[in-house]
N, CA and C atoms as a LAMMPS dump frame, in Angstrom:
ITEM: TIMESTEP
0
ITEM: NUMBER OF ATOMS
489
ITEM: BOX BOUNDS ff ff ff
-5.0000000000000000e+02 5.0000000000000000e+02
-5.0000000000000000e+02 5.0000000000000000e+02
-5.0000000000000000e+02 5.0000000000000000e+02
ITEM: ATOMS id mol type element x y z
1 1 1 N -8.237 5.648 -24.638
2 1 2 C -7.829 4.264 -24.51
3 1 3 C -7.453 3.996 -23.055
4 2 1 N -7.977 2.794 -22.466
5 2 2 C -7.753 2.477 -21.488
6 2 3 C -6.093 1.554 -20.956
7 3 1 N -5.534 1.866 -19.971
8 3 2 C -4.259 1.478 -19.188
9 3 3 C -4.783 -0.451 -18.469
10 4 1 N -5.696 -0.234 -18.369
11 4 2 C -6.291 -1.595 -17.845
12 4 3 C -5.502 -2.853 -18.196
13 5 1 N -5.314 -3.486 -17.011
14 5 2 C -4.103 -4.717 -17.517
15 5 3 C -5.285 -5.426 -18.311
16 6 1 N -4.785 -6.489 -19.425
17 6 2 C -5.452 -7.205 -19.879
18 6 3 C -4.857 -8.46 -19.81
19 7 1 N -5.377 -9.92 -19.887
20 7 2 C -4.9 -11.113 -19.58
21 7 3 C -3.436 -11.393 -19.344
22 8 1 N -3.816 -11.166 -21.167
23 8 2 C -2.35 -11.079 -21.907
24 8 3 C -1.033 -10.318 -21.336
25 9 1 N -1.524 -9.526 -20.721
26 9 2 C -0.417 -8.658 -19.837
27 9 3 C -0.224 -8.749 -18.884
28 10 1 N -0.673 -9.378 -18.138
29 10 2 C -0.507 -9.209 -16.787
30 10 3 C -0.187 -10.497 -16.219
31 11 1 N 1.446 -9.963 -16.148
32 11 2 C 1.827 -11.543 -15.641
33 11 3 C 2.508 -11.653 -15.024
34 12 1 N 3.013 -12.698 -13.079
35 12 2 C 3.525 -12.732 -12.351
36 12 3 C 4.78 -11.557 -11.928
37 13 1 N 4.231 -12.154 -10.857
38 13 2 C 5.388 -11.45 -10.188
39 13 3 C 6.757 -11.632 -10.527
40 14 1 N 8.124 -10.679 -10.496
41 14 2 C 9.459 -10.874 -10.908
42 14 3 C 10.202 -11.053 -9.452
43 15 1 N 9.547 -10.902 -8.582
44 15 2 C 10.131 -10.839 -7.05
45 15 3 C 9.843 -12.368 -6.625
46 16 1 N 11.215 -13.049 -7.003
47 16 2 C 10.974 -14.728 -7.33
48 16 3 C 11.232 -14.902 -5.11
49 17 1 N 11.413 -13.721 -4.27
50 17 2 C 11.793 -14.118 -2.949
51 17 3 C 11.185 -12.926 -2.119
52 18 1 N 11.34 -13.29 -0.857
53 18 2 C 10.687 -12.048 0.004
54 18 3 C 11.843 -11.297 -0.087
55 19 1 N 13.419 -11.166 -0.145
56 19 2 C 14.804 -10.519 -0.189
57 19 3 C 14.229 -9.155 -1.477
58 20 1 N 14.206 -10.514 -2.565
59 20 2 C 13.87 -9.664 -3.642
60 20 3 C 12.926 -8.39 -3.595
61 21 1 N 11.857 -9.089 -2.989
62 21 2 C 10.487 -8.316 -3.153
63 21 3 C 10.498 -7.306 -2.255
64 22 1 N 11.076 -7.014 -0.979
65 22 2 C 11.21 -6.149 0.124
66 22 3 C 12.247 -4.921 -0.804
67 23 1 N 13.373 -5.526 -1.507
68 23 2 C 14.134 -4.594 -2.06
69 23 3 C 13.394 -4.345 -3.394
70 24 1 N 12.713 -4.356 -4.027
71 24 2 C 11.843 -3.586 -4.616
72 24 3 C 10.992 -2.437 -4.147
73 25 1 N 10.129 -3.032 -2.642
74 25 2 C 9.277 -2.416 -2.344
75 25 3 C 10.281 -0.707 -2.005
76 26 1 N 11.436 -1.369 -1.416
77 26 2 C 12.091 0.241 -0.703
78 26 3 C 12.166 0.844 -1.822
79 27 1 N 12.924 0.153 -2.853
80 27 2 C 13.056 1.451 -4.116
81 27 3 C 11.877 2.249 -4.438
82 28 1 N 10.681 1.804 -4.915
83 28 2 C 9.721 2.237 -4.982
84 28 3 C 9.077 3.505 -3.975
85 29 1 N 9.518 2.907 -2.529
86 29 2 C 8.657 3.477 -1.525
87 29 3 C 9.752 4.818 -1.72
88 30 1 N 11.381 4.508 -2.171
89 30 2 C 12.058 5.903 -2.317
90 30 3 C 11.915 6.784 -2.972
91 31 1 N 10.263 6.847 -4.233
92 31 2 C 9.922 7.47 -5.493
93 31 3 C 9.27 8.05 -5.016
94 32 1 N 8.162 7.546 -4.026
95 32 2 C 6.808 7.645 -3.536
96 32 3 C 6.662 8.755 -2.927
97 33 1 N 6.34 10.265 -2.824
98 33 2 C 6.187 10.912 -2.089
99 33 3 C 5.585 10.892 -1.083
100 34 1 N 4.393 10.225 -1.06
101 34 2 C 3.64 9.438 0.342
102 34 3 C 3.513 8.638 0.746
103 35 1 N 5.165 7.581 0.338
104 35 2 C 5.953 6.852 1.068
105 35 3 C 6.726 7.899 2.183
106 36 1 N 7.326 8.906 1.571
107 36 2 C 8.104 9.588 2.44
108 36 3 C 7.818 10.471 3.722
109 37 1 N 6.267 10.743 2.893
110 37 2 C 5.669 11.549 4.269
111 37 3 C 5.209 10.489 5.515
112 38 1 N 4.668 9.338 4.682
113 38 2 C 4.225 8.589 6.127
114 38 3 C 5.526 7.853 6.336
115 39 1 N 6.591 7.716 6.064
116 39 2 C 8.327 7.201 6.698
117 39 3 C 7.738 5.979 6.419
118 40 1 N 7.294 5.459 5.483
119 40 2 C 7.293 4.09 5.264
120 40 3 C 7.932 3.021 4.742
121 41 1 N 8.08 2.152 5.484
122 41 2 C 9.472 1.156 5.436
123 41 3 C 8.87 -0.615 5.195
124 42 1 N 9.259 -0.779 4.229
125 42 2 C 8.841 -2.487 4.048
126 42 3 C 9.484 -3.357 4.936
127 43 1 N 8.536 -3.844 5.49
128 43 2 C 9.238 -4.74 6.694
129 43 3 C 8.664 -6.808 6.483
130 44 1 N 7.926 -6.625 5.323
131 44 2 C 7.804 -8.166 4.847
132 44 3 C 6.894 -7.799 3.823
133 45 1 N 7.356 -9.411 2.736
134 45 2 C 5.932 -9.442 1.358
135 45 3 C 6.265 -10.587 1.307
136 46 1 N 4.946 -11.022 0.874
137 46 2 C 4.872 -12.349 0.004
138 46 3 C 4.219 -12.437 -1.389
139 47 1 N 5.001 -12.725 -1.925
140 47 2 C 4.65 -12.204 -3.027
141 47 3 C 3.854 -13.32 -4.092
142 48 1 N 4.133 -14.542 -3.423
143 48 2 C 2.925 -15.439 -4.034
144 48 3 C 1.831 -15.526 -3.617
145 49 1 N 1.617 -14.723 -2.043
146 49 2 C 0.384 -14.957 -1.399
147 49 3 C -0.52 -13.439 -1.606
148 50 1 N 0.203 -12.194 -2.151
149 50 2 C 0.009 -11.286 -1.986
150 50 3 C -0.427 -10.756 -0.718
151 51 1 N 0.872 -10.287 0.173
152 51 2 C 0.745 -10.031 1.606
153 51 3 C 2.066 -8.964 1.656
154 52 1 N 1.483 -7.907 2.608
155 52 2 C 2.73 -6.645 2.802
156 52 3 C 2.109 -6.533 3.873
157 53 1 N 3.698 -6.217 5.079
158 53 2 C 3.601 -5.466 5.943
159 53 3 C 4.612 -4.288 6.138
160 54 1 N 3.824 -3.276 6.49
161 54 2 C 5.113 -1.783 6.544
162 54 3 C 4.741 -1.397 7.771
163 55 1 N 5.558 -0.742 8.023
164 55 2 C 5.853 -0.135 9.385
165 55 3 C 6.119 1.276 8.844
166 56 1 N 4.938 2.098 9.466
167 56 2 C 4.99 4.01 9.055
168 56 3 C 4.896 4.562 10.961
169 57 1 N 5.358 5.744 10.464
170 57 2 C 5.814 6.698 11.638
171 57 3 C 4.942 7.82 11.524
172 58 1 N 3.872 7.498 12.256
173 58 2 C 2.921 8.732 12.283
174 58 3 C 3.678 9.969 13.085
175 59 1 N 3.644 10.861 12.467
176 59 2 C 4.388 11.952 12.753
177 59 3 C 3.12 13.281 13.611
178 60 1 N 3.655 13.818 14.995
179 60 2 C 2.998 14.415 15.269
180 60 3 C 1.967 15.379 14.547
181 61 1 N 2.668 15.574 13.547
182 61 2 C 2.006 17.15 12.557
183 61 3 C 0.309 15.968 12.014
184 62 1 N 0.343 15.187 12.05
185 62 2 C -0.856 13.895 11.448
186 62 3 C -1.908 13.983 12.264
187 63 1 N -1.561 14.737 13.471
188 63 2 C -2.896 14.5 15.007
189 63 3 C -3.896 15.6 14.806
190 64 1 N -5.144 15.324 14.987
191 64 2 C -6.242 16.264 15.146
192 64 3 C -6.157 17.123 16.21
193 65 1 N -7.195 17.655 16.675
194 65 2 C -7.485 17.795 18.103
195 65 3 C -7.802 17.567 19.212
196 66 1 N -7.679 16.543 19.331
197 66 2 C -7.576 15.311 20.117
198 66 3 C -6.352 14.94 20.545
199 67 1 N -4.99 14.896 20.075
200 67 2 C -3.829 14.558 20.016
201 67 3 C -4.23 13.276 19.411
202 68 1 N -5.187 12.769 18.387
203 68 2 C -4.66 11.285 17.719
204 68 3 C -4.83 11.322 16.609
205 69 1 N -4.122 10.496 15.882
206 69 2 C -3.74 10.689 14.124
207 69 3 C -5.457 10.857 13.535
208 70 1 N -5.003 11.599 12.593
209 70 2 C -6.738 11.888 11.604
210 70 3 C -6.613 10.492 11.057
211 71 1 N -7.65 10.437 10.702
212 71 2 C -8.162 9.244 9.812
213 71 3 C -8.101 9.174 8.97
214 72 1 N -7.84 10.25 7.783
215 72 2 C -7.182 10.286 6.632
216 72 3 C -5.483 9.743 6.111
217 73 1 N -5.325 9.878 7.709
218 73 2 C -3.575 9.55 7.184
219 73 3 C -3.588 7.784 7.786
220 74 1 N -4.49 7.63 8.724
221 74 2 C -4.587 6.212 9.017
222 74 3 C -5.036 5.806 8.017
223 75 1 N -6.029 6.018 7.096
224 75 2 C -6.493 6.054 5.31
225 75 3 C -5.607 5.58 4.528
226 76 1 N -4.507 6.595 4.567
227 76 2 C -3.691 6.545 3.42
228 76 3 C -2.54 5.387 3.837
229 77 1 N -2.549 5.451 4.855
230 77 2 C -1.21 3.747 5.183
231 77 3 C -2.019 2.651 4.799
232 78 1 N -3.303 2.304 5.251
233 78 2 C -4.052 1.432 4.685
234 78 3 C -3.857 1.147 3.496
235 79 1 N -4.161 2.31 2.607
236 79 2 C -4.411 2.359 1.265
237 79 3 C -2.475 1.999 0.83
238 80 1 N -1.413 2.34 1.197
239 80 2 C -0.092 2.127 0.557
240 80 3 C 0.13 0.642 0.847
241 81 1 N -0.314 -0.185 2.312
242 81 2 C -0.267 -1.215 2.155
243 81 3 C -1.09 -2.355 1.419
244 82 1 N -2.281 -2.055 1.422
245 82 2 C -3.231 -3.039 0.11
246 82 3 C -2.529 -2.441 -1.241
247 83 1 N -2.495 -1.513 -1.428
248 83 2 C -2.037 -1.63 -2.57
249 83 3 C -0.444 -2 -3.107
250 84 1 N 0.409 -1.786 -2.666
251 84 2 C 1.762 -2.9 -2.751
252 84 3 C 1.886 -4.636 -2.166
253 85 1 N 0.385 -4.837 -1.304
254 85 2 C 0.173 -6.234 -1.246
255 85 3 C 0.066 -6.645 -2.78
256 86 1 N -0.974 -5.998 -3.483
257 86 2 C -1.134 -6.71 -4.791
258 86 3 C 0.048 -6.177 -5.745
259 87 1 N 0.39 -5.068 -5.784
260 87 2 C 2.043 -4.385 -6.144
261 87 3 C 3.083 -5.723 -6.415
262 88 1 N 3.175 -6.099 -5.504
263 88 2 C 4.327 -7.404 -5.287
264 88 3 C 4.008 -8.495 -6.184
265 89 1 N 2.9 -8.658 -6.292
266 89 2 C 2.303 -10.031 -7.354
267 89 3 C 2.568 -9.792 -8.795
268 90 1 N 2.745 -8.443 -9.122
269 90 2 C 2.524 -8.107 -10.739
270 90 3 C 4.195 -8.156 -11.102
271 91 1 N 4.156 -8.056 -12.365
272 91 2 C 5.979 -7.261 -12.605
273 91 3 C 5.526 -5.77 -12.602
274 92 1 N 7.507 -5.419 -12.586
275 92 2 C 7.318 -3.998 -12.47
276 92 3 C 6.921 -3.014 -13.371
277 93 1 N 6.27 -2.355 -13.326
278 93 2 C 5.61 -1.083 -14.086
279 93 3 C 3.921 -0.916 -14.044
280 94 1 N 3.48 -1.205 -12.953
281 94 2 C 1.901 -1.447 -12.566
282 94 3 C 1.616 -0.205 -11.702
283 95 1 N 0.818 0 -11.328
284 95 2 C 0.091 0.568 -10.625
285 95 3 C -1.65 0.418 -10.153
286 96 1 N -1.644 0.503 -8.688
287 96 2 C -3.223 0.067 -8.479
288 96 3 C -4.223 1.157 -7.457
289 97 1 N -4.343 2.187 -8.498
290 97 2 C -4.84 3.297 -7.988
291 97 3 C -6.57 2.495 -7.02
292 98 1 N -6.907 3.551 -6.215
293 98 2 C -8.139 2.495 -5.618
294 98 3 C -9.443 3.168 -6.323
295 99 1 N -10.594 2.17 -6.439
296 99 2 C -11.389 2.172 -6.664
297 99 3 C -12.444 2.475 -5.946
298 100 1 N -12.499 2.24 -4.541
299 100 2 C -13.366 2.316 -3.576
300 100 3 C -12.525 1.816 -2.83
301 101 1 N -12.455 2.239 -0.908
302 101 2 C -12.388 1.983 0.017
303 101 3 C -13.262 2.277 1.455
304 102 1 N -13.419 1.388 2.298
305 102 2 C -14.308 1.21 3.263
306 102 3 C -13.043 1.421 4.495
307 103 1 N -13.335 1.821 5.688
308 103 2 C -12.225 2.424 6.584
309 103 3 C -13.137 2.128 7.794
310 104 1 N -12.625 1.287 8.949
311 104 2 C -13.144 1.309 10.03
312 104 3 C -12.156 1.781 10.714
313 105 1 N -12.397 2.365 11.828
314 105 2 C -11.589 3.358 12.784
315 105 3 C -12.339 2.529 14.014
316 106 1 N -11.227 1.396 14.747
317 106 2 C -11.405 1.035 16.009
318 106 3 C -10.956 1.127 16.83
319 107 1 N -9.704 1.701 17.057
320 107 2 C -9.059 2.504 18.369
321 107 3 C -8.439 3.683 17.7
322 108 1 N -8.331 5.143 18.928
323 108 2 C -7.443 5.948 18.691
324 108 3 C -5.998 5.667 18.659
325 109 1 N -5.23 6.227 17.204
326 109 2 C -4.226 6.256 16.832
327 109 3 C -3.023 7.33 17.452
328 110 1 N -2.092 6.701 18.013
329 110 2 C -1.436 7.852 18.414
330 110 3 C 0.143 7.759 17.744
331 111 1 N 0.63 9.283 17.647
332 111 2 C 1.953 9.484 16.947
333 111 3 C 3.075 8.718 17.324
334 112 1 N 3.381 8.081 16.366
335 112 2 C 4.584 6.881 16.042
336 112 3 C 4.595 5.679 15.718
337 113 1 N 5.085 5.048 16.085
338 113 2 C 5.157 3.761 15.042
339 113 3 C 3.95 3.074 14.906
340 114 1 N 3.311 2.444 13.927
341 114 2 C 2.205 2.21 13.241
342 114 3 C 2.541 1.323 12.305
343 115 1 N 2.203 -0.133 12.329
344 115 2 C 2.396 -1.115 11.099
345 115 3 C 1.265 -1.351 10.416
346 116 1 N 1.357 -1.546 9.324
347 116 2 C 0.044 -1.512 8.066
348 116 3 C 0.206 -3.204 7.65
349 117 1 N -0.761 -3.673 7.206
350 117 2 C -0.783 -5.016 6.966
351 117 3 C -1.683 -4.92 5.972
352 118 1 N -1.3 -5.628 4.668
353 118 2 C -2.262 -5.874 3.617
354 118 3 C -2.055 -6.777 2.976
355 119 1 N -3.295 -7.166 2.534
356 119 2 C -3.407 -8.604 1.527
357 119 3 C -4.764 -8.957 0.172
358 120 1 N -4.379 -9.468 -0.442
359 120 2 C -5.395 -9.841 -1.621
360 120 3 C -6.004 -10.537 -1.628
361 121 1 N -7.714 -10.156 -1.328
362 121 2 C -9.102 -11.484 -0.886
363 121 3 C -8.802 -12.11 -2.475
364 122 1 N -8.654 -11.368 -3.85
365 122 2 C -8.971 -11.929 -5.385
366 122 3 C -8.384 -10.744 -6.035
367 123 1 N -7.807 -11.447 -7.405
368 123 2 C -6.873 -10.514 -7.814
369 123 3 C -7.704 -11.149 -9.512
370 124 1 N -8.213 -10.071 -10.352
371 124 2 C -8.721 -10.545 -11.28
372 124 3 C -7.713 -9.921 -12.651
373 125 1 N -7.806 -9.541 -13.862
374 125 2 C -7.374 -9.285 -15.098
375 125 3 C -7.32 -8.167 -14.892
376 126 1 N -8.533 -7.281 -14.113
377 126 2 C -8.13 -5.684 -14.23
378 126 3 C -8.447 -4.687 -12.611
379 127 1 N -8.972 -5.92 -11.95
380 127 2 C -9.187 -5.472 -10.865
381 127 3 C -8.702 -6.432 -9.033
382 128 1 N -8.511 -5.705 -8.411
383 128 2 C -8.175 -6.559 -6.895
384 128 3 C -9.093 -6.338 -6.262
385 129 1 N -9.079 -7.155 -5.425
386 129 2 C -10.218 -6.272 -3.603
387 129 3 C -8.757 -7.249 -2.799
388 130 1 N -8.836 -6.135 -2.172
389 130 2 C -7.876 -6.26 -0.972
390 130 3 C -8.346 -5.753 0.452
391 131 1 N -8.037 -5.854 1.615
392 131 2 C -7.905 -5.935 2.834
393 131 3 C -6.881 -5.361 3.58
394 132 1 N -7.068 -4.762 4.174
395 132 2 C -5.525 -4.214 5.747
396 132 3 C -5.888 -3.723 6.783
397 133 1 N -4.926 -3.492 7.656
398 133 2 C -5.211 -3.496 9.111
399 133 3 C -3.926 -2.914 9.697
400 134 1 N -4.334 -2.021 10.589
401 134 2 C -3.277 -0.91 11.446
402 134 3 C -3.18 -1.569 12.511
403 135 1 N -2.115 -1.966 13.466
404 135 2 C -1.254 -2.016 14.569
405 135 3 C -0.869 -1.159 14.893
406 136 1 N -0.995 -0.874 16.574
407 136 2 C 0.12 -0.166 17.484
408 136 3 C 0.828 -0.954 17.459
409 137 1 N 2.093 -0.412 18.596
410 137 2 C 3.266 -1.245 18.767
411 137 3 C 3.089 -2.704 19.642
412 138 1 N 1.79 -2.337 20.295
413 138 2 C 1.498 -3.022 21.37
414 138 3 C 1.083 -4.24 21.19
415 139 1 N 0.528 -4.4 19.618
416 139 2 C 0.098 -5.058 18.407
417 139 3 C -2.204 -5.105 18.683
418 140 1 N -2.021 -3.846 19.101
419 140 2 C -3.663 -3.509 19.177
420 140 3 C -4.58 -2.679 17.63
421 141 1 N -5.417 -3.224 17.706
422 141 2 C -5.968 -3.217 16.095
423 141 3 C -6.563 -1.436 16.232
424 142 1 N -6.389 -0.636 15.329
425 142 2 C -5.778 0.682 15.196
426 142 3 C -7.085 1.067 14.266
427 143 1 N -7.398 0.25 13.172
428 143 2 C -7.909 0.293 11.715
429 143 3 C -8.008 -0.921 10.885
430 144 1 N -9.037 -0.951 9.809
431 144 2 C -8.647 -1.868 9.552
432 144 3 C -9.713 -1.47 7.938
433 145 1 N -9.603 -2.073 6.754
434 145 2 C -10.26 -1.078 5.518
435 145 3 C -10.128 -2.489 4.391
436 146 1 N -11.21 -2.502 3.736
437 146 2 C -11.774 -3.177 2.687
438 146 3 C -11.958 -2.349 0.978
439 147 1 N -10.727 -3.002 0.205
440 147 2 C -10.625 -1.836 -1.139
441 147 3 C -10.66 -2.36 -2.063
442 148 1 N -11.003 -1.997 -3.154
443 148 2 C -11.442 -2.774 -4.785
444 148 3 C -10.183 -1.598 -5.556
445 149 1 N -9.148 -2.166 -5.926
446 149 2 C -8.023 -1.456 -6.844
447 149 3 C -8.124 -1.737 -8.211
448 150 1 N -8.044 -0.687 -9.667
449 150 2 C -7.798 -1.364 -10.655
450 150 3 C -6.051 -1.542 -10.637
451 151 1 N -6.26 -2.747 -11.479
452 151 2 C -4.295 -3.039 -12.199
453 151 3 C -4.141 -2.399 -13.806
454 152 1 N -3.412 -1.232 -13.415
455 152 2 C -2.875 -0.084 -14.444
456 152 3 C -1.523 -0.532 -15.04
457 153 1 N -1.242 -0.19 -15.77
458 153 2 C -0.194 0.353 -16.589
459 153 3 C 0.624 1.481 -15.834
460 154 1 N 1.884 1.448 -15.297
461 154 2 C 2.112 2.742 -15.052
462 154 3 C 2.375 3.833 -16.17
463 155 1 N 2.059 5.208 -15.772
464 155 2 C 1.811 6.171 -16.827
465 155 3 C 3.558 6.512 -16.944
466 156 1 N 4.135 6.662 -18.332
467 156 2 C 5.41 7.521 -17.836
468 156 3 C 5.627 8.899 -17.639
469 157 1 N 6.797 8.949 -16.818
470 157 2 C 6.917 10.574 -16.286
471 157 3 C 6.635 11.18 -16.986
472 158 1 N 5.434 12.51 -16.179
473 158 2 C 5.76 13.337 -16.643
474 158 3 C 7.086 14.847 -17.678
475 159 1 N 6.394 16.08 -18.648
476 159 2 C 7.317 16.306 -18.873
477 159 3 C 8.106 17.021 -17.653
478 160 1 N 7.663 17.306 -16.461
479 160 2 C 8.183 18.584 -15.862
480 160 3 C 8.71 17.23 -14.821
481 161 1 N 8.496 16.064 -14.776
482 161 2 C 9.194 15.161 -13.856
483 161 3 C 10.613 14.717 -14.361
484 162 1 N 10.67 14.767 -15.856
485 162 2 C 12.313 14.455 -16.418
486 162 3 C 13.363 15.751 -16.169
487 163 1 N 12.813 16.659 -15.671
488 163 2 C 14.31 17.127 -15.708
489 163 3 C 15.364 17.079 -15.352
């Protein structure tokens, strides 16, 4: 049986303010294990427009050989911000694992601060396509990635996660 939101279920957002919705996002991002590795911090949502921006701390240990962040971890901020763009629109207990993502890499990324920007082109019954884009500090375009998410059900904890 499928987790797939269906009409009937899937309904607005509970984050009636950006106050609200930012203090959601931290709790969450405090669960998240790869919230924690990329130090990611909600720094705006809109939650009627479906729009997030975070601010992550690429951490030296993230750099190739090159000294600039891999593209996998520029990947994965992409991917935490489209997906809590549409995150913010639902109530709580969703999840929007991705379906496909497209990743352009237009400047080298270097270790430290790094803002992620994401937003929702269409948000359907069981599926999103969303959009985001990496900043330096300098506000120079870093990355930028095109993703189709389904809207899940979150699963509950595991047994070896309750203890």
């Amino acid at each position: 049986m499928t987790n797939a939101v269906s009409a009937a279920t899937s309904r607005p957002s509970t984050h009636a303010s950006e106050a609200a919705a930012l203090a959601w996002a931290a709790r969450v991002f405090a669960e998240l294990p790869v919230a924690a590795l990329l130090k990611a911090q909600p720094l705006g949502c809109d939650p009627q427009l479906g729009r997030m921006l975070v601010r992550f701390e690429a951490q030296r240990a993230f750099c190739n050989l090159m000294g600039t962040v891999q593209g996998g971890m520029l990947a994965a901020m992409l991917d935490l911000a489209m997906a809590f763009a549409v995150l913010c629109t639902l109530e709580d207990g969703y999840v929007v694992p991705s379906l496909e993502m497209k990743t352009s890499f237009v400047a080298p990324a270097r270790a430290g601060a790094i803002t992620g920007e994401g937003w929702i082109l269409r948000k359907g019954r069981s599926v999103a396509f969303m959009e985001g884009r990496l900043l330096d500090p300098e506000g120079n375009l870093l990355a930028t990635a095109s993703a189709t998410g389904a809207l899940r059900l979150r699963p509950p904890p595991a047994a070896t996660d309750r203890a």
